[in-house]
ChimeraX commands (.cxc) that place a marker at each C-alpha (Angstrom):
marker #1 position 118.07,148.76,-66.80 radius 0.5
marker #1 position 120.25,146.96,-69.04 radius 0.5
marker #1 position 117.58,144.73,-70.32 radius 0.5
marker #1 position 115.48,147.31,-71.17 radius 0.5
marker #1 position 118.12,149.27,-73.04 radius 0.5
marker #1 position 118.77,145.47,-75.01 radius 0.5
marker #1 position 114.75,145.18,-75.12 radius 0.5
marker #1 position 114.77,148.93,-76.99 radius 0.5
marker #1 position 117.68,148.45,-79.58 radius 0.5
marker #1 position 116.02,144.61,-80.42 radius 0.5
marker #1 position 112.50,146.60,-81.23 radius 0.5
marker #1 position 114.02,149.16,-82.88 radius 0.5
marker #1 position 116.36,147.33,-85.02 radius 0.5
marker #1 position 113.04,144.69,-85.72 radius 0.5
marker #1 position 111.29,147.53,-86.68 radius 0.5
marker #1 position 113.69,148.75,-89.19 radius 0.5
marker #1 position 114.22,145.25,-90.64 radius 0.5
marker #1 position 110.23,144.71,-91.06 radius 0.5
marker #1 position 109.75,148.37,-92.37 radius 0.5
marker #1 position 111.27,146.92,-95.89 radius 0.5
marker #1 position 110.59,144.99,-98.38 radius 0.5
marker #1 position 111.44,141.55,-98.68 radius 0.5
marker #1 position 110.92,139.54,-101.90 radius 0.5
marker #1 position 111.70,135.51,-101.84 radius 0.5
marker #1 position 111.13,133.96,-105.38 radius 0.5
marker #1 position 111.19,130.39,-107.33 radius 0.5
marker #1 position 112.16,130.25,-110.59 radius 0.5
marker #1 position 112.48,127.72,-113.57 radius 0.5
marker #1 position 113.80,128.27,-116.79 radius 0.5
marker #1 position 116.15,126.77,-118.95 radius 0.5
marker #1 position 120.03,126.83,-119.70 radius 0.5
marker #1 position 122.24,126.70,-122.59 radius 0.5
marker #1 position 126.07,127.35,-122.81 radius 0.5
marker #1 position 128.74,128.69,-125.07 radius 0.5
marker #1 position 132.36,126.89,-125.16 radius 0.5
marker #1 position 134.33,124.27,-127.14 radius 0.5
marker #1 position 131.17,121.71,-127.96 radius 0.5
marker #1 position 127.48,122.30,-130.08 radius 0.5
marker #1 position 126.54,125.50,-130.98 radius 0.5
marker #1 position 127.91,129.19,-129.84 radius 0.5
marker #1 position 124.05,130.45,-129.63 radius 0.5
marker #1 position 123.71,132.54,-126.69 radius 0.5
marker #1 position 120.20,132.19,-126.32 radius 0.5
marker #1 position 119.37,128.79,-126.68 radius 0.5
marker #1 position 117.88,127.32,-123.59 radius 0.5
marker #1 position 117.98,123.51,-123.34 radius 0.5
marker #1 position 118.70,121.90,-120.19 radius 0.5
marker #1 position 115.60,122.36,-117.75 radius 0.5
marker #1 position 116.67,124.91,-114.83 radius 0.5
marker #1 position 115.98,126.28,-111.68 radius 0.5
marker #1 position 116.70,128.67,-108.56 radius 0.5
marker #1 position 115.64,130.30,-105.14 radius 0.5
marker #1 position 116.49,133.61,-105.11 radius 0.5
marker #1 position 115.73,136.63,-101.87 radius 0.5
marker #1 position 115.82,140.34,-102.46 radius 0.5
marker #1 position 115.98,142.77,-100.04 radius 0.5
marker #1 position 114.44,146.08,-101.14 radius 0.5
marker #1 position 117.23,149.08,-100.29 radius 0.5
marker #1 position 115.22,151.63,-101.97 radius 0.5
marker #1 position 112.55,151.77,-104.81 radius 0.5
marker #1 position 115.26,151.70,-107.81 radius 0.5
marker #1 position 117.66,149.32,-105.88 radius 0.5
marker #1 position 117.54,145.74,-104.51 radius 0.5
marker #1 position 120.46,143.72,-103.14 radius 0.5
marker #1 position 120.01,140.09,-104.09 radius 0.5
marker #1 position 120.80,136.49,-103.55 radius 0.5
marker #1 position 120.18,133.34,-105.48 radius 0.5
marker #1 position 120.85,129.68,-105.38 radius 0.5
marker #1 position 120.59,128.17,-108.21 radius 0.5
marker #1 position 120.56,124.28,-110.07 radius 0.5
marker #1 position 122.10,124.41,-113.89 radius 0.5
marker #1 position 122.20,121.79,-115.65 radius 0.5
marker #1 position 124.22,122.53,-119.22 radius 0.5
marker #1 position 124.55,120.14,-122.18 radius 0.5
marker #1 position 126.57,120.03,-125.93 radius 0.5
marker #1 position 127.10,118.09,-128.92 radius 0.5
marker #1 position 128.94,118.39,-131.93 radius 0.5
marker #1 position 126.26,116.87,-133.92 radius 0.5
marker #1 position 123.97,119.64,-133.69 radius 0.5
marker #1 position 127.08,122.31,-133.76 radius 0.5
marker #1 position 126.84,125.42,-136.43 radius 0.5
marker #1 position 130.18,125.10,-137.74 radius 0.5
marker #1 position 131.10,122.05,-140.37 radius 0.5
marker #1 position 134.69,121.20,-138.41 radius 0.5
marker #1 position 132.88,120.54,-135.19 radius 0.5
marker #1 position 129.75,118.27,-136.56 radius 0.5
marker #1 position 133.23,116.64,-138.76 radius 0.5
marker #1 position 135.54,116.18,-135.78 radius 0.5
marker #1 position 135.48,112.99,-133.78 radius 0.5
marker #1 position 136.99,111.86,-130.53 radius 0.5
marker #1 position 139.25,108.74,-129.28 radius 0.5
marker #1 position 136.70,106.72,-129.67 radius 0.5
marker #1 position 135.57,107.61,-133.11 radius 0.5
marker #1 position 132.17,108.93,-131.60 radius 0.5
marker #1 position 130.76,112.91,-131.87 radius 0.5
marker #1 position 132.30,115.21,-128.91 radius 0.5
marker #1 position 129.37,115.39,-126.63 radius 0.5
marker #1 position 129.10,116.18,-122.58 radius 0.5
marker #1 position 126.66,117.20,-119.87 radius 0.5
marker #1 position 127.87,118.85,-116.44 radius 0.5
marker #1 position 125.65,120.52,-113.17 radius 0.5
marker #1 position 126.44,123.69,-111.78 radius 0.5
marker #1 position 125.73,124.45,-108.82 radius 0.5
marker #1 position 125.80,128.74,-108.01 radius 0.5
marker #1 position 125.56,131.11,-105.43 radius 0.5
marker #1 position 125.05,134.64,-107.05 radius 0.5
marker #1 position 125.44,138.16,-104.92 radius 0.5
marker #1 position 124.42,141.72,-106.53 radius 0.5
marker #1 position 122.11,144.76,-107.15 radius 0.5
marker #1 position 119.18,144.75,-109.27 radius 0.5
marker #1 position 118.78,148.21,-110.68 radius 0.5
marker #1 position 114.55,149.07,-111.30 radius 0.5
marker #1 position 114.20,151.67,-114.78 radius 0.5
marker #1 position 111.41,152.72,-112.55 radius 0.5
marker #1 position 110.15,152.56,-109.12 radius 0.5
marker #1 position 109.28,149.92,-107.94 radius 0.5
marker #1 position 106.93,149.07,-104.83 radius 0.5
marker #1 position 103.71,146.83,-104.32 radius 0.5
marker #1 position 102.20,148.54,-101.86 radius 0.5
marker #1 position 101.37,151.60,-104.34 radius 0.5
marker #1 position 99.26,151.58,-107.10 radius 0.5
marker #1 position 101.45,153.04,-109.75 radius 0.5
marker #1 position 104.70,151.53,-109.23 radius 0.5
marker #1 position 103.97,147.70,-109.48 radius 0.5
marker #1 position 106.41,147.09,-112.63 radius 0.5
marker #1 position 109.25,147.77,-113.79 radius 0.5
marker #1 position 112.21,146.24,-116.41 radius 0.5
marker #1 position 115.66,145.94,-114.44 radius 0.5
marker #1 position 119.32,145.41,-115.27 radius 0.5
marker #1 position 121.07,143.01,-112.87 radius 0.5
marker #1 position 124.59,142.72,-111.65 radius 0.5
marker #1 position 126.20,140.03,-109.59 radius 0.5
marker #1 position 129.37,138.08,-108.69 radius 0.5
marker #1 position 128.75,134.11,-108.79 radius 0.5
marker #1 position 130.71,131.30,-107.17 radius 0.5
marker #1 position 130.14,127.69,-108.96 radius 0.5
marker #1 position 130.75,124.61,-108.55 radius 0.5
marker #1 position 131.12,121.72,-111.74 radius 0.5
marker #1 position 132.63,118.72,-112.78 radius 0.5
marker #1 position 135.84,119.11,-114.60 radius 0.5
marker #1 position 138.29,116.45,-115.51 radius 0.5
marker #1 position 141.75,116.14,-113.10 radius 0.5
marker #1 position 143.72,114.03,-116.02 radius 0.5
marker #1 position 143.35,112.77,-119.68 radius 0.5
marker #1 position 144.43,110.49,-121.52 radius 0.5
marker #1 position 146.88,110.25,-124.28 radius 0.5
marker #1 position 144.74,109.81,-126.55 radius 0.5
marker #1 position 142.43,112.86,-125.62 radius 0.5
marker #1 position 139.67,110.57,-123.61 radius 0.5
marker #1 position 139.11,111.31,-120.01 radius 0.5
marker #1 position 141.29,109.44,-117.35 radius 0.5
marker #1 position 139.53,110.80,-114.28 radius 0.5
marker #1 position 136.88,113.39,-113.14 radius 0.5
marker #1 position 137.05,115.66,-110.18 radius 0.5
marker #1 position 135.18,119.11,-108.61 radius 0.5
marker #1 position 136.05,122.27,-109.14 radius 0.5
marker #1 position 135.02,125.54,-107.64 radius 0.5
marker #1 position 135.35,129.31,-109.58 radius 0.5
marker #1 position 133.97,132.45,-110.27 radius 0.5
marker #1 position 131.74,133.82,-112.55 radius 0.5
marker #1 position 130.69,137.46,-113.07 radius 0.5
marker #1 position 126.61,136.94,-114.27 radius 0.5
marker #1 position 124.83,140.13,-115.59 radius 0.5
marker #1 position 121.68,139.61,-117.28 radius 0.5
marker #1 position 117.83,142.04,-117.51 radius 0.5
marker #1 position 114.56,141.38,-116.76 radius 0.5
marker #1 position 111.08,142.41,-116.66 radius 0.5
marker #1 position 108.84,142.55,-112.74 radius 0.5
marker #1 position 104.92,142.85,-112.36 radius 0.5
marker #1 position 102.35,143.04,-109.68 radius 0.5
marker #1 position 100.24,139.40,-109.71 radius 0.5
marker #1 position 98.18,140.05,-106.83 radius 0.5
marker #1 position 98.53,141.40,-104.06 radius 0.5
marker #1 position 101.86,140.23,-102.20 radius 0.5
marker #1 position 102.56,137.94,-105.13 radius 0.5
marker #1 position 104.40,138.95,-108.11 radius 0.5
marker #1 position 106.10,137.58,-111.45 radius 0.5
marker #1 position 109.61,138.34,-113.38 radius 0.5
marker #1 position 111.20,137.18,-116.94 radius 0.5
marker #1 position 114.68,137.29,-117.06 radius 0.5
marker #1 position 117.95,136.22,-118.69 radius 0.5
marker #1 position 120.92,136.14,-117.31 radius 0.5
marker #1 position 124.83,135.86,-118.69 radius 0.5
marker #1 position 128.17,134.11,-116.88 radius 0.5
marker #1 position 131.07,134.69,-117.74 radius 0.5
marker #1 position 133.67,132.35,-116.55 radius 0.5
marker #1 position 137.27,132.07,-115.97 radius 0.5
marker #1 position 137.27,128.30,-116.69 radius 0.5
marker #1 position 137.55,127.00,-120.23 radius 0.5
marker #1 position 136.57,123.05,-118.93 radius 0.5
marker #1 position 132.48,123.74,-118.25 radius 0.5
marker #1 position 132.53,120.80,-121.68 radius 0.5
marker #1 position 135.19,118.86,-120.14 radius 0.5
marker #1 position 137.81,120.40,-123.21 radius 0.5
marker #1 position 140.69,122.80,-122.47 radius 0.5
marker #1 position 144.19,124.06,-124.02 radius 0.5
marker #1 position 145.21,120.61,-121.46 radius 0.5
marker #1 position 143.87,118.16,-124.02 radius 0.5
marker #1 position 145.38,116.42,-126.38 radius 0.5
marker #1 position 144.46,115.84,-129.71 radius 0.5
marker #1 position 141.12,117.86,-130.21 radius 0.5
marker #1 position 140.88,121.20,-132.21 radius 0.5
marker #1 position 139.65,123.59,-130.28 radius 0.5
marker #1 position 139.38,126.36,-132.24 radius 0.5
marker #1 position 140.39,129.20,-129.48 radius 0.5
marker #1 position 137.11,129.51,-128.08 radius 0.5
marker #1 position 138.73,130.91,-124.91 radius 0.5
marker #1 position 136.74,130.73,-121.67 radius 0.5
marker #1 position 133.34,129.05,-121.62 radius 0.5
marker #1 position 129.80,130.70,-120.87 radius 0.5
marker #1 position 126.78,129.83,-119.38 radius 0.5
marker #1 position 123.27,131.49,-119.84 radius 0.5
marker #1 position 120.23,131.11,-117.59 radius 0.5
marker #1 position 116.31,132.22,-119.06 radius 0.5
marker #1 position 113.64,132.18,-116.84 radius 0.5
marker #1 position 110.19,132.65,-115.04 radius 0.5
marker #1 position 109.70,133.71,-111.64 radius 0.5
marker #1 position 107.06,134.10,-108.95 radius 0.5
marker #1 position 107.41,136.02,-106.23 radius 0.5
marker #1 position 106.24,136.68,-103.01 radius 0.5
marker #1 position 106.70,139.81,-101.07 radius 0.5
marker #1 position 106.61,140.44,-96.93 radius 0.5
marker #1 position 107.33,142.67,-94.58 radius 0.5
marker #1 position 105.64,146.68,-93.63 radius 0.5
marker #1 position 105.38,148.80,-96.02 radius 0.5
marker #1 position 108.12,149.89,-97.96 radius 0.5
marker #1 position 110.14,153.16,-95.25 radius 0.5
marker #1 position 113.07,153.36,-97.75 radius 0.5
marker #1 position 116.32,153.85,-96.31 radius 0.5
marker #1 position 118.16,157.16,-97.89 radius 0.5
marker #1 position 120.47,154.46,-99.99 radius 0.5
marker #1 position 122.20,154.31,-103.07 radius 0.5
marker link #1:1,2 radius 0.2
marker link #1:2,3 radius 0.2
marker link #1:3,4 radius 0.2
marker link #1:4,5 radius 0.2
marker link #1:5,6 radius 0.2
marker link #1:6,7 radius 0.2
marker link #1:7,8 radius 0.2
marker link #1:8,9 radius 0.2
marker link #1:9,10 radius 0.2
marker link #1:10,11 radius 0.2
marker link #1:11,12 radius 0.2
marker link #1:12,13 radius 0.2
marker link #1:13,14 radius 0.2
marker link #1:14,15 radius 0.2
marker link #1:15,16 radius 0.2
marker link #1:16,17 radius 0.2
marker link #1:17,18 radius 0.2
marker link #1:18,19 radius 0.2
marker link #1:19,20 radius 0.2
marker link #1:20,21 radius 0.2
marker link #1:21,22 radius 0.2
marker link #1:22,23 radius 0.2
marker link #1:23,24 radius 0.2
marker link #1:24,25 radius 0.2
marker link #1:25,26 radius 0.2
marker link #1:26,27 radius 0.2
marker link #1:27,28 radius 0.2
marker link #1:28,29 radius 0.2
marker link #1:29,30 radius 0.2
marker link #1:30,31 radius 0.2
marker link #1:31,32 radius 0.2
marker link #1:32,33 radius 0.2
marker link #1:33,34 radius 0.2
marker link #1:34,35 radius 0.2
marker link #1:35,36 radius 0.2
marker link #1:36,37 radius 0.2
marker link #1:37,38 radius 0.2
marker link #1:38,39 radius 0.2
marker link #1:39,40 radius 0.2
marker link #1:40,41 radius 0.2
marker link #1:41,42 radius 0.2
marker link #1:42,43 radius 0.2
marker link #1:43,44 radius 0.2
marker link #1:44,45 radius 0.2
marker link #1:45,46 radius 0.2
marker link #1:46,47 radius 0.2
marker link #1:47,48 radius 0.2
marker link #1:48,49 radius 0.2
marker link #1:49,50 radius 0.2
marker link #1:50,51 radius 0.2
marker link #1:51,52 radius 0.2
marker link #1:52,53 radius 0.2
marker link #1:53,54 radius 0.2
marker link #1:54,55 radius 0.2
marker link #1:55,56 radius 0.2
marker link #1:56,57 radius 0.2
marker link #1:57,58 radius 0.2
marker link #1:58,59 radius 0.2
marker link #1:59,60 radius 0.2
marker link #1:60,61 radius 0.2
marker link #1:61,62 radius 0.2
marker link #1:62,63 radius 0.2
marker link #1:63,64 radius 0.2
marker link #1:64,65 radius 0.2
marker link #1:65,66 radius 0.2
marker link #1:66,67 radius 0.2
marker link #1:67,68 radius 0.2
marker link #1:68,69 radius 0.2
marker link #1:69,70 radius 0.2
marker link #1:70,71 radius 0.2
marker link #1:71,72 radius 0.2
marker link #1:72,73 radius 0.2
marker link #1:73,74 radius 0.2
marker link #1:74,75 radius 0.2
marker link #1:75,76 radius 0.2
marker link #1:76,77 radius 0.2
marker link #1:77,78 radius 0.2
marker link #1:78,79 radius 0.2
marker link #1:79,80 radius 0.2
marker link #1:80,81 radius 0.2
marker link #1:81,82 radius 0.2
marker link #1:82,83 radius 0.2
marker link #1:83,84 radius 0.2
marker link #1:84,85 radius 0.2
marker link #1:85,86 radius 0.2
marker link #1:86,87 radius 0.2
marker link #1:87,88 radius 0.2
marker link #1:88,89 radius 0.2
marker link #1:89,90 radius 0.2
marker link #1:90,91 radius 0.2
marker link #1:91,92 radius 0.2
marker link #1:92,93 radius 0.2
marker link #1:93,94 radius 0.2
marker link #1:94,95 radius 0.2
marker link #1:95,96 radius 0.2
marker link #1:96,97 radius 0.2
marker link #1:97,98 radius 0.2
marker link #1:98,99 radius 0.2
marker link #1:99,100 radius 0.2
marker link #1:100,101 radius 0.2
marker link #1:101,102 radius 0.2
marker link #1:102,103 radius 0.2
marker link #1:103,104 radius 0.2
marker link #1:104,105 radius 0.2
marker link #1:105,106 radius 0.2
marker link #1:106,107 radius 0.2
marker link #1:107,108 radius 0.2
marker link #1:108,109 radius 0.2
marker link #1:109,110 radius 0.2
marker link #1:110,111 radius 0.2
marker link #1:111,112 radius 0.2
marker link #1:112,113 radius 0.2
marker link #1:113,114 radius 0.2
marker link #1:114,115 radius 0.2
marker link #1:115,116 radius 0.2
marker link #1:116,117 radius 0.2
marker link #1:117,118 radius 0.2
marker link #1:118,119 radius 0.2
marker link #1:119,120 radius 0.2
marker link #1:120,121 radius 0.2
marker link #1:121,122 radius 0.2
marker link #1:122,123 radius 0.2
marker link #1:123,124 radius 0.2
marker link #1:124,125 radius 0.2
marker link #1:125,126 radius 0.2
marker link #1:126,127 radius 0.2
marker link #1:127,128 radius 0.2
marker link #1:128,129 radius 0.2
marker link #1:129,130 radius 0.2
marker link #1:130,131 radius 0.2
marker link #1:131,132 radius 0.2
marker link #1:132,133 radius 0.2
marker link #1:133,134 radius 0.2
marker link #1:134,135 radius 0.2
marker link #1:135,136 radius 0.2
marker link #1:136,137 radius 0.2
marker link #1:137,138 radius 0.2
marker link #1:138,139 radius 0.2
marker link #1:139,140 radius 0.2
marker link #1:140,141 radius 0.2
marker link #1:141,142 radius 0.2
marker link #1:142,143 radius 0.2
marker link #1:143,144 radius 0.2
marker link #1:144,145 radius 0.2
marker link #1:145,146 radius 0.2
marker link #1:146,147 radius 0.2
marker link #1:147,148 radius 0.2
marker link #1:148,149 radius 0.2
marker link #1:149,150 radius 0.2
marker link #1:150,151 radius 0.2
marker link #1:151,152 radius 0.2
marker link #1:152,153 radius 0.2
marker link #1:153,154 radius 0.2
marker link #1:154,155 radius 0.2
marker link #1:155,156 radius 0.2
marker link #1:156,157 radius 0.2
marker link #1:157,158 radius 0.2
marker link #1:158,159 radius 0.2
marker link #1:159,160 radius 0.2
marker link #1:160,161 radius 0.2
marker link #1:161,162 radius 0.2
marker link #1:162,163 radius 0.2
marker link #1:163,164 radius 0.2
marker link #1:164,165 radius 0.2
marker link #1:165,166 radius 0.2
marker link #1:166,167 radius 0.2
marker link #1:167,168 radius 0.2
marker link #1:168,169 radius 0.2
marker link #1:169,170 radius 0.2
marker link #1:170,171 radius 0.2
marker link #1:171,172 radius 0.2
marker link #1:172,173 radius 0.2
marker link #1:173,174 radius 0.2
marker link #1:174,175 radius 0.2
marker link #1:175,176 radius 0.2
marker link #1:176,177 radius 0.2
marker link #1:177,178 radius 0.2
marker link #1:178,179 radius 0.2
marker link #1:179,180 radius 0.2
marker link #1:180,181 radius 0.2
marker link #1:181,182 radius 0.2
marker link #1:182,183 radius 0.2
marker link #1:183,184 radius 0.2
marker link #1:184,185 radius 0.2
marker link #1:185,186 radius 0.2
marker link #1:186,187 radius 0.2
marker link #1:187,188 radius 0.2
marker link #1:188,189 radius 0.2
marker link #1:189,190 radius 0.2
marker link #1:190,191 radius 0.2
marker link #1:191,192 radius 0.2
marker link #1:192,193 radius 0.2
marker link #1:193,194 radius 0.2
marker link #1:194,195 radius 0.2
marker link #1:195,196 radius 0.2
marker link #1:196,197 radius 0.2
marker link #1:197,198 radius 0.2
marker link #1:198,199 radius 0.2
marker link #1:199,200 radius 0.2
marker link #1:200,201 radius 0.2
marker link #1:201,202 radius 0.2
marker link #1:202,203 radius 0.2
marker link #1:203,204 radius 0.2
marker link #1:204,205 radius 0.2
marker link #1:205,206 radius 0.2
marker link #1:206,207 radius 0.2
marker link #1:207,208 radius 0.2
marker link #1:208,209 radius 0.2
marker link #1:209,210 radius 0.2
marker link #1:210,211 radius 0.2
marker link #1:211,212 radius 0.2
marker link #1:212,213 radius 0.2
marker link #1:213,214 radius 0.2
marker link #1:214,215 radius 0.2
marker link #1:215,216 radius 0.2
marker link #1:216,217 radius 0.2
marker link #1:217,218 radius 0.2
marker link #1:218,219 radius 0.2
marker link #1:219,220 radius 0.2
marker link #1:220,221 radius 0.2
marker link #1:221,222 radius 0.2
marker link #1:222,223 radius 0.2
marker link #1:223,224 radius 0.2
marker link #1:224,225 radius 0.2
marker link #1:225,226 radius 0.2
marker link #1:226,227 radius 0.2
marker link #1:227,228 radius 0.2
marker link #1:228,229 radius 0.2
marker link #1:229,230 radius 0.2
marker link #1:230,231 radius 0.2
marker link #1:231,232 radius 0.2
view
């Protein structure tokens, strides 16, 4: 009796799972970042990109989301839009320049202007705010030198709080496609290696540093069709 009853609640439970939506998508892009080095232009992808990201359909205006994502980020004074950072120079008499990888794991809602569901024939795209918490992983430095160089490098793990838009469409059947652009906002001001911590470089009071993320997706979508739960 008892393994029927466990036999029941596993079909029942399946059956609920299955009856959404589920969305699993690739996407490359490109990223760009604002902070103490190069230019402050928030969209100005140049560091090639990329991310895995699953979606999990709660209703047709609201999907909970996950993404792992690979951003590579890049600066240098030389090509900066202000004269006193293409002037400035560091120890070693060269232009301030840096690259650094993140590495994120992003949780949230995407909110659809419109419903959204492949299985119709009138609700296959939509545009779409999104909102998320990140965690991140980068390279920052542990110690510097008098002098303002960099003495040693370590790891460093924070938050971010990433909201960004973006644009969904039917493909082909189970296969779809999204544009979007997203924005983080970080409580770290050492993404470019430069902080209130070292010595001997102007900085400006850029305050915490930000990285953006642009991008193309495709998308493929499983499970039943959509039996929305009554969500959010």
């Amino acid at each position: 009796m008892k393994k029927r009853i466990l036999f029941f609640v596993f079909v029942s439970f399946t059956s609920i799972f299955m009856g959404q939506l589920h969305e699993v998508g690739l996407t490359i892009g490109g990223t760009n970042y604002v902070g103490d080095i190069g230019k402050n232009y928030y969209f100005y992808p140049n560091e090639l990109a990329g991310g895995i990201t699953y979606k999990y359909n709660w209703n047709p205006r609201i999907a909970l989301r996950a993404t792992y994502s690979l951003l590579p980020i890049s600066g240098n004074d030389a090509d900066a839009d202000t004269g006193y950072r293409r002037d400035r120079l560091d120890a070693s008499g060269k232009t301030y320049k840096f690259s650094n990888n993140i590495n994120e794991l992003a949780v949230g809602i995407e909110y659809n202007f419109y419903e959204y569901d492949l299985s119709s024939y009138d609700k296959t795209w939509t545009p779409y705010l999104i909102l998320e918490l990140a965690i991140f992983n980068h390279t920052n430095v542990s110690s510097y030198l008098p002098t303002g160089g960099i003495e040693k490098l370590g790891k460093k793990t924070s938050l971010a709080i990433p909201f960004g838009f973006g644009y969904k469409s039917k493909l082909y059947g189970t296969l779809a496609f999204a544009i979007e652009a997203k924005f983080r906002y970080t409580f770290e001001d050492d993404l470019d290696y430069l902080s209130n911590d070292t010595p001997n470089v102007n900085l400006d009071g850029t305050g915490n540093d930000w990285y953006m993320f642009t991008g193309v997706s495709l998308i493929y979508t499983f499970g039943r069709p959509a039996c929305y739960t009554n969500g959010l």
